[in-house]
C-alpha positions as CSV (number, residue, x, y, z in Angstrom):
1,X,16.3,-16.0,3.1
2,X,13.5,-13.9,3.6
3,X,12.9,-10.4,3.4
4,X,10.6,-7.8,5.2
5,X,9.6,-4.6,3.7
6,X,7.9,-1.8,5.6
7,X,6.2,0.6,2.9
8,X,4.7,3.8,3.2
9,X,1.6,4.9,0.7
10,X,-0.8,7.8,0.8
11,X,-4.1,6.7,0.8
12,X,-4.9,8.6,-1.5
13,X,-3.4,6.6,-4.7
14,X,-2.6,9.3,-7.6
15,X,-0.9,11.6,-4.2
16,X,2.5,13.0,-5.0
17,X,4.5,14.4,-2.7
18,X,7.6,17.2,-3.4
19,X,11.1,16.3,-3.8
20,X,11.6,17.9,-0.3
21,X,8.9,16.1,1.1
22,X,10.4,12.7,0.5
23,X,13.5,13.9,1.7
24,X,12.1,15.1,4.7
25,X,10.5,11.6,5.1
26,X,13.5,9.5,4.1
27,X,15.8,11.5,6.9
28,X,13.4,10.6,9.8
29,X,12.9,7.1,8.3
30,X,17.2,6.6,8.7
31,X,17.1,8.1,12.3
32,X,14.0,5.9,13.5
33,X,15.7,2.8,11.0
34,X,19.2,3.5,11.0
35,X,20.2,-0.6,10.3
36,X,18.0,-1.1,7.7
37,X,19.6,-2.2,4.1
38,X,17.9,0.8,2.1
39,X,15.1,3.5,2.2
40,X,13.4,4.1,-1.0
41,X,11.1,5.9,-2.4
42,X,9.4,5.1,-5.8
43,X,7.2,7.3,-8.2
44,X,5.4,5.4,-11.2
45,X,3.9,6.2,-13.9
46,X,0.7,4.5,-13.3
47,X,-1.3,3.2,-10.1
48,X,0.2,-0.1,-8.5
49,X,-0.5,-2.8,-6.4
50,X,1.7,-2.9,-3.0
51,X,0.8,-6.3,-1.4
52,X,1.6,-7.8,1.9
53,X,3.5,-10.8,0.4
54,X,3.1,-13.8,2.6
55,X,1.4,-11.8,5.4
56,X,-2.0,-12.0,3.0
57,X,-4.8,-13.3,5.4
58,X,-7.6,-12.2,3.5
59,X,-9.9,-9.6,1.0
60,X,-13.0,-8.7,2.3
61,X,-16.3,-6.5,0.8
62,X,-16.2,-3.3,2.5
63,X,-19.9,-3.3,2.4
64,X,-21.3,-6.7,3.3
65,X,-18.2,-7.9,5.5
66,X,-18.1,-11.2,3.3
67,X,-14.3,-12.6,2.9
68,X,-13.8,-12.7,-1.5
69,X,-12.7,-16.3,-2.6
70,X,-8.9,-15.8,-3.9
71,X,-10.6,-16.4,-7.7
72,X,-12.7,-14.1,-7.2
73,X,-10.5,-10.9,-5.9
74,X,-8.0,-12.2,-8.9
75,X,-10.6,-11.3,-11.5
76,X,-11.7,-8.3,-10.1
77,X,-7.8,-7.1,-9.7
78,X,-7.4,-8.4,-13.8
79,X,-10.3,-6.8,-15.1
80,X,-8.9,-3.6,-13.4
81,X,-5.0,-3.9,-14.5
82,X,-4.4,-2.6,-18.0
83,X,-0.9,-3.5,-19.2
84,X,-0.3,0.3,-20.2
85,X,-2.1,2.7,-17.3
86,X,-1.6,-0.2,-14.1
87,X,-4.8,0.1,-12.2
88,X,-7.8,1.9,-13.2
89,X,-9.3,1.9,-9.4
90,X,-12.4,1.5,-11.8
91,X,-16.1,0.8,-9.6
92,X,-17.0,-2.9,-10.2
93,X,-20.0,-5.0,-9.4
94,X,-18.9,-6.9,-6.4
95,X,-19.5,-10.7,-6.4
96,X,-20.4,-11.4,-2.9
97,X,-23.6,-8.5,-2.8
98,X,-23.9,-6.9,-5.8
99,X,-22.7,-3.9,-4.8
100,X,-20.2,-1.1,-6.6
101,X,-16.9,-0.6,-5.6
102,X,-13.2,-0.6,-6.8
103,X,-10.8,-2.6,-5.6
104,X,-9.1,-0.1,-4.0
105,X,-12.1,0.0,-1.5
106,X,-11.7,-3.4,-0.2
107,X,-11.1,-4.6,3.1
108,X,-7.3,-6.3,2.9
109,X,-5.3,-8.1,5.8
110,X,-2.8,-7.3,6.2
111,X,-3.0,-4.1,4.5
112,X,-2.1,-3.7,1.0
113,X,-2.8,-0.5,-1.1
114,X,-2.6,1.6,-4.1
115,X,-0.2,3.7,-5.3
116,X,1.9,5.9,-7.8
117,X,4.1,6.9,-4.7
118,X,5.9,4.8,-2.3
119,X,8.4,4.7,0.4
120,X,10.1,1.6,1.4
121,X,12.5,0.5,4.2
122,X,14.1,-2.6,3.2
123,X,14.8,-5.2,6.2
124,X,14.4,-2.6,8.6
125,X,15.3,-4.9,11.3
126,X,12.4,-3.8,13.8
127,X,9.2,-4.4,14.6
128,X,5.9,-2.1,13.5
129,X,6.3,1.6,13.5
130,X,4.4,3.7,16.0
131,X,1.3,5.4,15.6
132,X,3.1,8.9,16.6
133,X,6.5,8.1,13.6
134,X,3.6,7.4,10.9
135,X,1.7,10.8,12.2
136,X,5.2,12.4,11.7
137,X,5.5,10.7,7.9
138,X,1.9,12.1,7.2
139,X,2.7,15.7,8.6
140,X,6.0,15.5,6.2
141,X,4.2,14.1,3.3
142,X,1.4,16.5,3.5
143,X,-1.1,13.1,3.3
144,X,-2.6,10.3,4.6
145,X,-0.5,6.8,4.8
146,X,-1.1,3.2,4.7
147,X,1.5,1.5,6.0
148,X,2.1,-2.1,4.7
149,X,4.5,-4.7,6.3
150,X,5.5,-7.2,3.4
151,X,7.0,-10.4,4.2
152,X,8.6,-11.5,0.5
């Protein structure tokens, strides 16, 4: 059986919110969600990776538009990723033009994002959230959010 996740990240990846923040956000996530298995928010210690799961379509450059062979992005991500401190979000040299960016600046589908904070509905049993619920989240969270459906 599969699962679907809906999480909630700020874009901004080292962005924590208050305790009464994330309450805040987890109450109006119940009422929009009420049958989903579990809302729950996750602080870390270090910068993760939230993927998409089997939604992934694609990584693109954000500067030249051209789509990153799988190899290619994996490398990038592993020469980020140390096993202590999770993702540096360090500027690389980008295979595809030579340019400088981290891989926290690429172009994902579906979205996937960075993070030391997340909030997660657990087979929420719905489809996509509405622009206006996510504007809500942002106003509660005092930030920015990506919002990332993974299919596991």
């Amino acid at each position: 059986m599969s699962d679907h996740h809906i999480v909630f990240i700020p874009a901004a990846p080292h962005y924590l919110p208050t305790e009464q923040q994330v309450s805040s956000a987890k109450a109006a996530l119940w009422q929009w969600i009420p049958e989903a298995e579990a809302i729950e928010a996750a602080v870390t210690e270090y910068v993760q990776f939230h993927d998409c799961g089997s939604n992934f379509e694609y990584v693109r450059c954000h500067v030249c538009g051209q789509e990153l062979t799988i190899p290619q992005w994996h490398l990038l991500m592993e020469q980020d990723y140390d096993l202590e401190r999770g993702f540096g979000l360090t500027p690389q040299t980008l295979p595809c033009c030579g340019n400088v960016a981290s891989v926290n600046q690429l172009d994902y589908s579906f979205m996937q994002g960075f993070s030391r904070f997340s909030l997660t509905a657990i087979n929420p049993r719905t489809g996509a959230v509405s622009a206006q619920q996510t504007e809500l989240l942002q106003r509660q969270l005092d930030h920015p959010l990506l919002v990332i459906y993974c299919h596991v």
